[in-house]
N, C-alpha and C positions, 0 to 999 in steps of 0.2 A: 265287460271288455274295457270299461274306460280305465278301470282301476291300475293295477302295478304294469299293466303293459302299455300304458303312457309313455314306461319309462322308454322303452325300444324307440320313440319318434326319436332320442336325444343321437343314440349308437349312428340308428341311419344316416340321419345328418351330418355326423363325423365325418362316417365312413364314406358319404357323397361329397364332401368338403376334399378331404384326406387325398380321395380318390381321384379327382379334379384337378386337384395340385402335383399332386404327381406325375400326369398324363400329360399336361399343358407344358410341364419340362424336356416331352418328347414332341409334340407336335406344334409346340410353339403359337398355341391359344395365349390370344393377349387381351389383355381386360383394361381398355382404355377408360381415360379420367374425365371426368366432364362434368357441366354444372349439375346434371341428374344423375349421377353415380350412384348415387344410392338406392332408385328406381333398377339397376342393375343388379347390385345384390339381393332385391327384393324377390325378383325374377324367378332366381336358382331356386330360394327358399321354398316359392309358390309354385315349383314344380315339382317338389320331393312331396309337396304336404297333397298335390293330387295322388303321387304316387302312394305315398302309406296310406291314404282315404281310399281308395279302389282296393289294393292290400287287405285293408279292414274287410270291405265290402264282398271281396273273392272269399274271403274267410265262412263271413253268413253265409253265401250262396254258394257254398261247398257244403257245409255244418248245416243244414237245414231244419235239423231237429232241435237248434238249441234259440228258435227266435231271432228277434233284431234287436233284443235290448242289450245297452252298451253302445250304441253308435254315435251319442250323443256328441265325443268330440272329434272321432276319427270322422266321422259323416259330413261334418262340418266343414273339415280340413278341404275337402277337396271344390264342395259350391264358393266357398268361401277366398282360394285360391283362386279359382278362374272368375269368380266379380272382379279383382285385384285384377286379375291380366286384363280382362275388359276395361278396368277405367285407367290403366295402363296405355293400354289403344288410344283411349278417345284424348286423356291428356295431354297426347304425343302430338296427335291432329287436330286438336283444339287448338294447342298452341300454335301449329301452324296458320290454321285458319285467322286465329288473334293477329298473327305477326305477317301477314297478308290483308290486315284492314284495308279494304276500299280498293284493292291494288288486284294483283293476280296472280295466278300459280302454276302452275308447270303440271298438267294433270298427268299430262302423257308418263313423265315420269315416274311421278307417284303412284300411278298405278301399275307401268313394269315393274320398278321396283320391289312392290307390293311382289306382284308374282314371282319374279326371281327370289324374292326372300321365301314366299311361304310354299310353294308349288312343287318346286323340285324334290323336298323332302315328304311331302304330302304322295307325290305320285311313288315314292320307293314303297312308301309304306303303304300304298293300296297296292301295288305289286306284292310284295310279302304278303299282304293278304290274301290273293287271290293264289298265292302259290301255296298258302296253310290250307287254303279251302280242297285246294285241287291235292293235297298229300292226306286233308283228313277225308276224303271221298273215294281216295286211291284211284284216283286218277278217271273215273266213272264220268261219263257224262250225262247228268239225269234231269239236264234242261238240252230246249235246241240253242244251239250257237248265238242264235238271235237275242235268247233271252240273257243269254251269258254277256254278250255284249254290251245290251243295255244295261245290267246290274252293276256291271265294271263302270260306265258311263256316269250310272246313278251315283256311285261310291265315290268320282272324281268331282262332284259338286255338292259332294256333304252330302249324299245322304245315304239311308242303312237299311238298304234291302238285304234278306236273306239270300247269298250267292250258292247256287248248284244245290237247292232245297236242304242247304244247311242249315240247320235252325241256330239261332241268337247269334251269327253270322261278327256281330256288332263287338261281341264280347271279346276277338279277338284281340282287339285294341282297344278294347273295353270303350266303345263309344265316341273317342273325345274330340271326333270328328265336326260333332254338331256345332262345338262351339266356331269354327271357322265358318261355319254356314254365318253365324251372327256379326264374326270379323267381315264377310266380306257383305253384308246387310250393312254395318256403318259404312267401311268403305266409298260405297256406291251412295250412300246419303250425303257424303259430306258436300260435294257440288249444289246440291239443294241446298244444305244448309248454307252453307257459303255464299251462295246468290242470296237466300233470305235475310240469313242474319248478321252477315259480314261484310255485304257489297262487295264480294268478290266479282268482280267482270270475268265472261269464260264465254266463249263462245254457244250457238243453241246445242249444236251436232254433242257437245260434252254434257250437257243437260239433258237430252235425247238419248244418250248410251249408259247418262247414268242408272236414268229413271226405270226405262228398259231393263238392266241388271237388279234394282233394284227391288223392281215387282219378280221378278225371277226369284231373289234371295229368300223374300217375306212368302213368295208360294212354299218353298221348299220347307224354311223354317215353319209356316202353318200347316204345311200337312205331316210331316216327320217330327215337329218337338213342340205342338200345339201347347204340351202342358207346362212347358215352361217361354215360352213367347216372350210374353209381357216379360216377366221378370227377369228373363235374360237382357232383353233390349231395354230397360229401365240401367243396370247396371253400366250401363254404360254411361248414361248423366253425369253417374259419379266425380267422372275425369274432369269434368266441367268447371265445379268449382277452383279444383287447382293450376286447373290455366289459366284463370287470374290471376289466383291470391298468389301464384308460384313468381309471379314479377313482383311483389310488393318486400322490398328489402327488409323493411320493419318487421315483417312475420315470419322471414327467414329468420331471422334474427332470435325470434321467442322459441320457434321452433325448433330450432338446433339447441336450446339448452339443455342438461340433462332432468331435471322433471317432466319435461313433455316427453322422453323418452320411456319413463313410468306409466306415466300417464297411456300414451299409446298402444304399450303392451297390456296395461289392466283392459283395455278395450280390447285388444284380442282377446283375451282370457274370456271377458265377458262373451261373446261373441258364440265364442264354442262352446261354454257353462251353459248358458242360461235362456237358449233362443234353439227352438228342436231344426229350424231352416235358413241359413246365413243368405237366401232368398228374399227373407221377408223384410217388409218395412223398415222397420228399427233397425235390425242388421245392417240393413244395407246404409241409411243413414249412419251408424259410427262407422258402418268401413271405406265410407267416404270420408266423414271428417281422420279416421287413422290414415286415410292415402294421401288426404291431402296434405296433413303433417310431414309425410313421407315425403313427397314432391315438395316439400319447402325445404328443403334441406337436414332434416331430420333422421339421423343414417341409427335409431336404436343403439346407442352407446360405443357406435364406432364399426359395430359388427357388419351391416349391409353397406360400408364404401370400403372392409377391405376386400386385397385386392383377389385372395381366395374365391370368397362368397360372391364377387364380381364375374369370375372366372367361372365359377357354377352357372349365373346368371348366363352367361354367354352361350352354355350348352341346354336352355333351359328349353328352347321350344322341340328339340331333338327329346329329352326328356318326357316331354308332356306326353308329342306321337308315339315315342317307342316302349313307353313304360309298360303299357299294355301287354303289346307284344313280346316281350320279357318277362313279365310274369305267367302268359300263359304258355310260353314255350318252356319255362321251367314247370308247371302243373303239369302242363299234357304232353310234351313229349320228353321229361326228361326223368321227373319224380315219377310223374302218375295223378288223374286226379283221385282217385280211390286211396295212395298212398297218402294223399296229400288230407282227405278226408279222415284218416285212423290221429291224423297229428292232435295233439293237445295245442294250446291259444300261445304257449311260451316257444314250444318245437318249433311251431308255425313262425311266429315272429322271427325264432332263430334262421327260418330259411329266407323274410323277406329282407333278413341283414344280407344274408351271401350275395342274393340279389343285386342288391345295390353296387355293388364292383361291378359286377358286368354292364352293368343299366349304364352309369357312368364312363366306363370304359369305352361302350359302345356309340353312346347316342354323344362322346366329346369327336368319336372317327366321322361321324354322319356329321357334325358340325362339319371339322375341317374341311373333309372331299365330299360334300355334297351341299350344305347351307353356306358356306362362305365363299365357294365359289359362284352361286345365286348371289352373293349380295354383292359381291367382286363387281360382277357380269352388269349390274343393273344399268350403269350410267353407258356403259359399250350398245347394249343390247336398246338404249330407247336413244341412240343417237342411229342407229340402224334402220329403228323402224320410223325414223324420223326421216332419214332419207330416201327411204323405202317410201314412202306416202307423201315426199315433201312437204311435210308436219314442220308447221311456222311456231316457235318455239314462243310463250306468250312470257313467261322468266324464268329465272330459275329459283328451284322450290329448297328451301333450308333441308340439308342431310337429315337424314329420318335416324333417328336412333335404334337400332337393330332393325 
């Protein structure tokens, strides 16, 4: 599978670029300029490249008769993707942490924030879920209420029980749930961190609600995605480094040349060549030093700061949740998955191009009327609950980028 249907990643891409540009001329998606733009256009890329890596993966576990070899670089695409969003995370709040030395920070906010960015679109998408489950069950009730409840409950805090004795329940949206479980695990660390290794001042009661979430986060993540724990929450490090180096104007400087942009991408190349888990060790080392290139200002020959690939970027965590969901709404209820199993490897790819329009079409409407009024909402919404609770404001915290 690695062979001539490589070539399909290049079509998709277009056609998610294409398709992105188009749409943002109707709804007035805007892709603003700033000293990490290019961490913007990274974004989009690293949500397409989950999207064809799960694509790959619905393919084997449709085709079950023909093995797993071949997944070598579509397999890749998608672990590899999401380290990149995680040391994405941690850079964004590293630097804040950096640029709060000794002083303090505005939690209240940053953590509304937090939830009006990521919540609202999370809770559509565990509805749609619960409304797949409840059409692929015909509407049967074959738990008590009780149970259904708690399983909806489950799904609203990361995690992936089988709902109304649906089996692989998870596959709807293909999973990609877990990894917020691990967003809001740093989340709730960074207070600790912060009192540790930053001399942040914060009151106890915010160390107290951190800690408290936090041990919550690490149960969830240890009992639901034990086999990837470690390695998920290492991937996060990543971001670390470029929270420094990203202030030192001299390595911007090397970094924006055009051979570090060769450079960078022979290291992806490598990455998905020659390493069977963009999990492991090594891996994870270059795609830290490739991020942190990236957050120096390093935009790969101009491609990730323009304003296209930016504008992908912007629809990119709509992407991630809904991809899923788009591809198995076209399997099951549109194609078939039986039709979808008689396909040969090229027919197949030709359907996860059609895909892509909608995918994009879709998840740029869930940007507009549903994550952008979330991020709208944020600074309203924590001066509310600020008066609400006569919440003594300790500063205010640098705007979070997306």
């Amino acid at each position: 599978m690695d062979g001539i249907t490589t070539i399909f990643i290049i079509p998709i891409l277009l056609i998610a670029l294409i398709t992105v540009y188009l749409i943002s001329k109707f709804l007035k998606i805007g892709a603003p300029v700033h000293r990490y733009s290019s961490i913007d256009g990274l974004r989009g890329f690293l949500a397409i490249f989950v999207f064809i890596s799960h694509s790959a993966l619905w393919y084997f576990r449709i085709h079950t008769d023909i093995g797993g070899e071949g997944l070598q670089i579509f397999g890749n695409l998608g672990p590899a993707g999401v380290s990149f969003f995680f040391m994405i995370t941690s850079f964004l709040f590293f630097s804040k942490l950096i640029e709060a030395y000794s002083g303090k920070l505005d939690w209240l906010k940053l953590y509304v924030s937090r939830i009006t960015r990521i919540m609202p679109l999370y809770t559509l998408v565990v509805f749609i879920l619960l409304t797949v489950v409840a059409i692929g069950s015909h509407f049967v009730l074959r738990e008590s209420l009780f149970d259904l409840l708690k399983q909806a409950g489950q799904w609203m805090l990361f995690m992936e029980p089988d709902v109304n004795k649906v089996g692989s329940t998870r596959l709807i949206i293909y999973g990609v749930q877990w990894s917020l479980a691990f967003e809001w695990m740093f989340y709730c660390s960074l207070p600790i961190l912060g009192a540790l290794f930053f001399r942040i001042r914060m009151s106890a009661l915010t160390i107290i609600l951190a800690s408290v979430f936090l041990v919550i986060f690490l149960y969830i993540i240890f009992e639901f995605y034990d086999f990837r724990a470690w390695n998920g929450m290492i991937q996060f490090l990543g971001g670390l480094p470029a929270a420094f180096l990203s202030k030192n104007e001299k390595l911007r400087r090397i970094c924006s040349k055009t051979w570090m942009s060769f450079l960078l991408l022979f290291l992806f190349v490598i990455i998905l060549l020659y390493y069977p888990s963009s999990f492991s060790p090594i891996p994870f080392l270059i795609i830290t030093v490739l991020f942190t290139g990236i957050a120096c200002g390093n935009d790969l020959f101009g491609i990730l700061s323009h304003r296209t690939c930016r504008l992908l970027g912007q629809i990119s965590y709509s992407i991630y949740l809904l991809h899923g969901l788009v591809l198995f709404t076209m399997f099951y209820f549109i194609i078939g998955f039986n039709n979808i199993a008689n396909l040969t490897i090229i027919p197949y790819w030709g359907v996860i191009c059609l895909c892509t329009m909608p995918l994009v079409i879709v998840t740029s409407l869930t940007f507009y009327f549903v994550e952008k009024p979330g991020i709208d909402s944020a600074k309203r919404v924590t001066e509310k609950v600020r008066r609400f609770f006569s919440y003594a404001p300790s500063a205010t915290l640098p705007k979070a980028d997306g």
